[in-house]
C-alpha positions in Angstrom: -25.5 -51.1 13.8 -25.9 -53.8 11.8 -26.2 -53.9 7.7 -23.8 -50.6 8.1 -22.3 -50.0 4.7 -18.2 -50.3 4.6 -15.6 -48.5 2.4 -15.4 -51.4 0.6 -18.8 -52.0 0.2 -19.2 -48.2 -0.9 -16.8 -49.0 -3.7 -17.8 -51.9 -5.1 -21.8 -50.7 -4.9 -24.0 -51.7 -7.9 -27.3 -50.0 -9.2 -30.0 -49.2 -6.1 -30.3 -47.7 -2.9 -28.1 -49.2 -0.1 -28.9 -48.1 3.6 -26.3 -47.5 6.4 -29.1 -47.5 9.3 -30.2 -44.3 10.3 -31.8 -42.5 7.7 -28.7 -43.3 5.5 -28.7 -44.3 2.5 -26.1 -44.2 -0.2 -28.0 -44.0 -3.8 -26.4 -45.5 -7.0 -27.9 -44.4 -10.6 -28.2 -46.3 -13.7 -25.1 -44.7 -14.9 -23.2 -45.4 -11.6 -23.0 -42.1 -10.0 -23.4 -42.3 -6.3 -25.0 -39.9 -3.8 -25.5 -40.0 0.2 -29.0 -38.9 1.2 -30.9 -38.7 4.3 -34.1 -39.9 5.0 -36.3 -38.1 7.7 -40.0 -37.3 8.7 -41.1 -34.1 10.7 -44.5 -32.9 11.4 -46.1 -36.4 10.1 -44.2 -35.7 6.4 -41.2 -37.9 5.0 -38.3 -36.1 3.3 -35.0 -36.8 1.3 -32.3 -34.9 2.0 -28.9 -34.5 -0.3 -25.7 -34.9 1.7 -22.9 -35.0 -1.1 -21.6 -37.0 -4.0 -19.6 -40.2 -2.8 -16.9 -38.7 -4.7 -17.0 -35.3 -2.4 -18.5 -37.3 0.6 -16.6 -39.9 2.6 -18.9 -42.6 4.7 -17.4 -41.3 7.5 -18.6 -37.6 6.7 -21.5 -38.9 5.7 -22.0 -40.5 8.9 -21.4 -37.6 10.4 -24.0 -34.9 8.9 -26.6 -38.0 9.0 -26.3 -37.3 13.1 -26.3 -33.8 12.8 -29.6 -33.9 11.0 -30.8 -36.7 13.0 -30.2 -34.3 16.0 -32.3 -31.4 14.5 -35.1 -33.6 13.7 -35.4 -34.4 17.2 -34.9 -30.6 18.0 -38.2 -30.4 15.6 -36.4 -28.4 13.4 -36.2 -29.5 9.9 -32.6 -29.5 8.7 -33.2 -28.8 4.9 -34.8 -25.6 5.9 -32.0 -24.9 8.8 -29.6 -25.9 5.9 -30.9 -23.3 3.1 -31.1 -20.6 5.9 -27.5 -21.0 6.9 -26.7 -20.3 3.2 -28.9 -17.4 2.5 -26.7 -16.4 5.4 -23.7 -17.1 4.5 -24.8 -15.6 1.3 -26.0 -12.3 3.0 -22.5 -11.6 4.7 -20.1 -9.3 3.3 -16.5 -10.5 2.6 -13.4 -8.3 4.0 -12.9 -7.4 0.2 -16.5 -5.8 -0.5 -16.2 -3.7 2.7 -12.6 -3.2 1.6 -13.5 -2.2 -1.8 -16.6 -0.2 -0.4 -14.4 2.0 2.2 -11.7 3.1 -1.0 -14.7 4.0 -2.5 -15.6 6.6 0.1 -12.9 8.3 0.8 -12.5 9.1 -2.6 -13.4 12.6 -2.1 -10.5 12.5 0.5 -7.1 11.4 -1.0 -4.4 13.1 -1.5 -3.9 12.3 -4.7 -4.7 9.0 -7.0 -1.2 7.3 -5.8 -2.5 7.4 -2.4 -5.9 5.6 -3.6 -3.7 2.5 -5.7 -1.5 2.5 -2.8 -4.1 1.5 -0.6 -6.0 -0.7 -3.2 -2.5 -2.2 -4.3 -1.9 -3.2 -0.2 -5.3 -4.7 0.0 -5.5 -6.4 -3.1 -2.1 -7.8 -3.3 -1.1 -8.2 0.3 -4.6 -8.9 2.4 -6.1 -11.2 -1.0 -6.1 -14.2 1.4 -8.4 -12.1 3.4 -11.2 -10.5 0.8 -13.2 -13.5 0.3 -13.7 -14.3 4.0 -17.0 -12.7 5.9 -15.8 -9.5 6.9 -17.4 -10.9 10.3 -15.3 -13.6 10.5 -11.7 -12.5 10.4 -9.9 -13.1 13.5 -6.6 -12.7 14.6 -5.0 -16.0 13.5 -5.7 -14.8 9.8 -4.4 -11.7 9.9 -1.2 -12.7 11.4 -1.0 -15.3 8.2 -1.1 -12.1 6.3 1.6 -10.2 8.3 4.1 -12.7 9.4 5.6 -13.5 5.9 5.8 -9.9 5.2 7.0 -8.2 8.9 10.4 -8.4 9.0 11.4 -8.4 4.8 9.1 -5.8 4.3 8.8 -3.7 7.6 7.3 -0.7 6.0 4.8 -1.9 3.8 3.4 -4.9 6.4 2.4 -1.9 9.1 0.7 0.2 6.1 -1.4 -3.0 5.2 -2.1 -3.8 9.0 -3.4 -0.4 9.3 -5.1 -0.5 6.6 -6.8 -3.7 7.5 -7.7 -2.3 10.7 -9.5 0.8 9.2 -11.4 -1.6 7.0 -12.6 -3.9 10.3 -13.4 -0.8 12.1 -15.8 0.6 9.6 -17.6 -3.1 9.2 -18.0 -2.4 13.2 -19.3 0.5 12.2 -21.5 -0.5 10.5 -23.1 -3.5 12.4 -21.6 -5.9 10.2 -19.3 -7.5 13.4 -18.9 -7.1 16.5 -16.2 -7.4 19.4 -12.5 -6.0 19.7 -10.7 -5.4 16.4 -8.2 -8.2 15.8 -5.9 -5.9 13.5 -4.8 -3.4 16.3 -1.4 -3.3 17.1 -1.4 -1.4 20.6 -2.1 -4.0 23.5 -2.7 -6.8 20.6 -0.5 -7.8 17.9 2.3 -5.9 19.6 2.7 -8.9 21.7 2.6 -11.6 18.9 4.6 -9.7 16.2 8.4 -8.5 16.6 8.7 -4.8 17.1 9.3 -2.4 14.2 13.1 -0.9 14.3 12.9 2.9 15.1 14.0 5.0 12.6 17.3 6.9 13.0 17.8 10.3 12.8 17.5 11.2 9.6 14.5 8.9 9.1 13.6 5.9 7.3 15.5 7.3 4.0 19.5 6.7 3.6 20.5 10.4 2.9 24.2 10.8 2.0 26.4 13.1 4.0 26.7 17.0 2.6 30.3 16.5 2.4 30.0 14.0 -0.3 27.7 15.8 -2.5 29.9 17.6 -5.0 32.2 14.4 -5.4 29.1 12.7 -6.3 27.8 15.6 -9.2 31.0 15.0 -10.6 30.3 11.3 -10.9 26.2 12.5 -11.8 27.3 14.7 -14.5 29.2 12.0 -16.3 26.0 10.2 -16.8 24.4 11.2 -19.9 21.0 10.3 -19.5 17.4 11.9 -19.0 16.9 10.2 -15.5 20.3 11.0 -14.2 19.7 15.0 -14.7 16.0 14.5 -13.1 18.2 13.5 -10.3 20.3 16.4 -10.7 17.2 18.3 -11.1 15.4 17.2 -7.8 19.2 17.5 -5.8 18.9 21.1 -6.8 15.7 22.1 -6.2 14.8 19.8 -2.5 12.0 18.5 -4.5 10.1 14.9 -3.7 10.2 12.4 -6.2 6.9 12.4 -7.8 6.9 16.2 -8.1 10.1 16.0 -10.1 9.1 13.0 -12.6 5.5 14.4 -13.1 6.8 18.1 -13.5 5.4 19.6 -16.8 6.8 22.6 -18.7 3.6 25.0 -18.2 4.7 24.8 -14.3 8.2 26.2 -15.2 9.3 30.0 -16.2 12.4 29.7 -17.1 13.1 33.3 -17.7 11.7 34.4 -13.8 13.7 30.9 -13.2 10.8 29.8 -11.4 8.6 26.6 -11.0 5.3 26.9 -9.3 3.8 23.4 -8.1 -0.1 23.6 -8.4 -1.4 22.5 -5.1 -2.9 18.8 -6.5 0.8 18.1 -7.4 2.6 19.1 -3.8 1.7 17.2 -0.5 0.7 20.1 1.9 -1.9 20.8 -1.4 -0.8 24.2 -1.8 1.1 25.8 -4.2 4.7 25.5 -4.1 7.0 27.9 -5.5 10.5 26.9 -6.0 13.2 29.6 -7.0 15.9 27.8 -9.7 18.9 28.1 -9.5 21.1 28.9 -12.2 22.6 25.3 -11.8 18.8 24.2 -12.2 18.2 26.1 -15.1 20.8 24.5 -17.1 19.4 21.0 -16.7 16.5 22.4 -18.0 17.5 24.7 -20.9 18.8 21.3 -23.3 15.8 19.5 -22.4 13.5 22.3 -23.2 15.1 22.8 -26.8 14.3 19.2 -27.4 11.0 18.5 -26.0 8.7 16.0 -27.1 5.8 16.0 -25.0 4.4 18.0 -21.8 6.9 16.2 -19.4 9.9 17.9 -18.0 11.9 14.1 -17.8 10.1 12.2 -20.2 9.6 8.4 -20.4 11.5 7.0 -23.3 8.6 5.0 -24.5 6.2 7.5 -24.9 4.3 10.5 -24.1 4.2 9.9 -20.2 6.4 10.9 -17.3 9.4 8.8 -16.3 9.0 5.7 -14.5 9.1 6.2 -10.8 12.4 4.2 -10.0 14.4 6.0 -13.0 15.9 8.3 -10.7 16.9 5.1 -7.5 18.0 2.7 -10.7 20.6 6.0 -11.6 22.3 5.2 -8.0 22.1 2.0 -8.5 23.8 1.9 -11.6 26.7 4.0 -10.1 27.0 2.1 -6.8 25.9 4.7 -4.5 24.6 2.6 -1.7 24.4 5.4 1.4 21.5 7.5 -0.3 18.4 7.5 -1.9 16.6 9.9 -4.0 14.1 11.3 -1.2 17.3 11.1 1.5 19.0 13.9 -0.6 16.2 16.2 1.3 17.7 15.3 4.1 20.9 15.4 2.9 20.0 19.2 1.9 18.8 20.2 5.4 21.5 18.7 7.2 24.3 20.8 5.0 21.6 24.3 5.5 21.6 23.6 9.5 25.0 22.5 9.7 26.5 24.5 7.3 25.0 28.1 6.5 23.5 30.8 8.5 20.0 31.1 6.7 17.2 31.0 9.0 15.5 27.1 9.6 12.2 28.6 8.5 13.8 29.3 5.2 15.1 25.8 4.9 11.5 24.5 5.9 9.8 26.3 3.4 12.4 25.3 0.7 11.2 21.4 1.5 7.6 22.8 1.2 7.3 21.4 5.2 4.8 22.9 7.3 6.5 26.0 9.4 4.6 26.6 13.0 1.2 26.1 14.2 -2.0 27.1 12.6 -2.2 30.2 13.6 1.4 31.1 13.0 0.8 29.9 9.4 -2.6 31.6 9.2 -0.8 35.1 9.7 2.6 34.1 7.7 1.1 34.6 3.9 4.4 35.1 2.3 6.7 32.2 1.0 10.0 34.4 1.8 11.0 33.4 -2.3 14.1 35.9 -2.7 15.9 34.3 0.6 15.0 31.2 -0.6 16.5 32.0 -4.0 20.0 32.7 -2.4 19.6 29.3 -0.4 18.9 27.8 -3.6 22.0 29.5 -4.8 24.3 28.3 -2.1 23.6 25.5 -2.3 23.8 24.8 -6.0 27.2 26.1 -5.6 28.0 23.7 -2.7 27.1 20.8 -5.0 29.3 22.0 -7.6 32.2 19.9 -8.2 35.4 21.5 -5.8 38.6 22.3 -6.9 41.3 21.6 -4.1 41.3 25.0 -2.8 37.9 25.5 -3.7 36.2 25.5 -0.1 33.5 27.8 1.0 33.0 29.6 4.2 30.0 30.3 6.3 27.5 31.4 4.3 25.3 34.0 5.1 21.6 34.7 3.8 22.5 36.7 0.6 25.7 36.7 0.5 
C-alpha cells in the first residue's frame, strides 16, 4: 500500500502524525514519544484507538492488531469495547494460586496436623509457582509437565505429592464451574504415558532401615556421641517412635516413675492417644536430660526455647557415616528383628508402632492397648540393642520372659 511507513522511517519520525494506510497511524509528541493508534468509524461515529508505545509495539505488530480491528469493524463490533471486555475477563478469572490458596483454606478443619497444611502450601508455593498466576482455566498439560519434568526423577517423592496436589486443586476449579474438560494433572491413562514410571518401593518401603543384626554395633558407636540429638535418636530407636513425635515430645507427656509416655491424640498420626511403655534403657536417656531441663521440650533446640530441628536426628547418621538407615527405617528395622526374631504376637508389635491392627470392627471391640506385653517387648528389645559381649547372644524370646 503505498505511503506505508518503514522501520527506518519509524525511527527517524519527527513531531506529527504519520499514517501507514489503513486506519494506522503512528503518533509522535512534542517530546518525541511515539504511539501506534487506530483510526476507525462504527455506527456513523469516528474513534481512536491506542495500540502500544513504538517502544513496546513493532510496525509489524502494529500492523497486525490494525487488521484485527479492521476485521471487527466490519464484523460491526467495535474493538475498543471487545478489547475492554476481554480484560474485565481476563480480570474476572481465577489464577491456579487463588483456587490453590482458597482449597488449603478449606480443608483446614481437616488436616492432620499444621505440618500437613505447610506441606501442601510449601509444594504449591515453591514447586507449582510457575503455575499460580495462570487462569486456573487455562492450565493444560504442557505446563504442568514444565512443572514435573525437572523434578521427577531427582525428586521422585515430592514431584508425585505436588502432581497430586495440583490435581486436587484443578478438580475443585471443575467443581466449581471455573473450567471445564478432562483434568490435565491425572496420572492414570494421562501423564503415565509422558512421564517415566515411579520405581516401586522395596520391601521394607521407601525408608533405608538397617538390618537388626547391626543394631547393637551401632549403640555402641550412638552412645559415644555426646550430644542431645544423638540420644533423641537413641530415644526414638527405643521407643519405635516417628520422628516428629520424638523431637516435639514434652515432659508433661512423660511419667517417668510409671515409666510411661502417653502421646495426646493431636501429636500421633492415627489421632489417638498413644501410650508407649519405657524401657529401662529409655528411661536413662531421659533421667540426665530431665535434671537439666531448660524449657518444655524433651530434646531441646540449642538456640532456644523450641523443639529440635527436624533433621538433628538424620544429620547424627550422617555425621557417623551410617548410610543403610534412616531415622524412620529404624521402625522397620524394629519390626523386622520382633517378626524375625521373638515370639511376641504381630498385634503386639503393631500396636507398639501405634499402626492400625484389624478392620473397624475388630478395632471397635479391641479397647485395650495390651501395655504390659508391650512393656516386655519394649524390654527385649532394649536389651537386643544393647551393646553384645562375644558370648553375649540371646535366644528366642518369649512374651515375658
Amino acid at each position: 500500500m503505498a505511503g506505508k511507513l518503514t522501520a527506518r522511517g519509524v525511527e527517524t519520525a519527527k513531531l506529527g502524525t504519520h499514517g501507514d494506510g489503513g486506519g494506522l497511524y503512528l503518533v509522535v509528541s512534542p517530546k518525541g514519544a511515539k504511539k501506534w493508534v487506530f483510526r476507525f468509524k462504527i455506527r456513523g461515529k469516528q474513534s481512536l484507538m491506542g495500540l502500544g508505545s513504538e517502544e513496546l509495539v513493532t510496525l509489524a505488530e502494529a500492523r497486525d492488531k490494525a487488521i484485527d480491528a479492521r476485521r471487527m469493524v466490519v464484523a460491526g463490533i467495535n474493538p475498543i469495547a471487545a478489547r475492554r471486555q476481554a480484560e474485565l475477563a481476563a480480570i474476572a478469572k481465577p489464577t491456579f494460586g487463588a483456587v490453590a490458596d482458597e482449597l488449603v483454606a478449606s480443608k483446614a478443619g481437616g488436616w492432620r496436623n499444621v505440618k500437613h497444611r505447610d506441606q501442601w502450601v510449601s509444594s504449591l508455593e515453591t514447586y507449582a509457582a510457575p503455575l499460580r498466576n495462570v487462569p486456573v482455566d487455562e492450565i493444560d498439560t504442557e505446563r504442568i509437565l514444565s512443572v514435573l519434568k525437572p523434578i521427577w526423577t531427582a525428586k521422585p517423592e515430592t514431584a508425585n505429592r505436588v502432581r497430586n496436589r495440583i490435581e486436587l486443586v484443578l478438580s475443585a476449579a471443575k467443581a466449581k464451574g471455573l473450567r471445564s474438560g478432562d483434568n490435565p494433572a491425572v496420572w492414570r491413562g494421562h501423564l503415565d504415558h509422558l512421564l517415566a514410571q515411579r520405581p516401586k518401593l522395596s520391601a521394607r518401603g521407601h525408608f533405608k532401615a538397617m538390618p537388626y543384626e547391626e543394631v547393637p554395633a551401632f549403640f555402641c558407636r550412638l552412645r559415644d556421641v555426646d550430644t542431645i540429638a544423638a540420644r533423641a535418636l537413641e530415644f526414638a530407636i527405643l521407643t519405635g517412635a516417628r520422628t516428629a513425635e520424638t523431637l516435639k515430645a514434652v515432659w508433661d507427656e512423660i511419667d517417668l516413675n510409671a515409666r510411661l509416655w502417653i502421646l495426646p491424640p493431636a501429636r500421633t498420626k492415627a489421632e489417638r492417644e498413644h501410650r508407649v511403655p519405657l524401657s529401662k534403657a529409655a528411661i536413662a536417656v531421659l533421667e540426665p536430660l530431665y535434671a537439666l531441663q531448660t524449657c518444655e521440650f524433651v530434646f531441646p533446640s540449642p538456640r532456644g526455647n523450641r523443639h529440635m530441628a527436624h533433621v538433628a536426628m538424620q544429620k547424627v547418621l550422617a555425621r557417623m557415616n551410617v548410610t543403610n538407615a534412616t531415622v524412620h527405617g529404624f521402625r522397620s528395622t524394629f519390626r523386622d528383628w520382633a517378626g524375625d526374631v521373638t515370639l511376641f504376637q504381630r498385634e503386639i508389635a503393631e500396636a507398639a508402632l501405634s499402626h492400625k491392627v484389624g478392620d473397624a470392627a475388630e478395632q471397635a471391640y479391641r479397647r485395650g492397648d495390651a501395655l504390659e506385653k508391650r512393656r516386655a517387648l519394649m524390654e527385649a528389645w532394649a536389651a537386643w540393642c544393647e551393646p553384645k559381649r562375644g558370648d553375649n547372644v540371646l535366644p528366642m524370646l518369649r512374651p515375658g520372659a
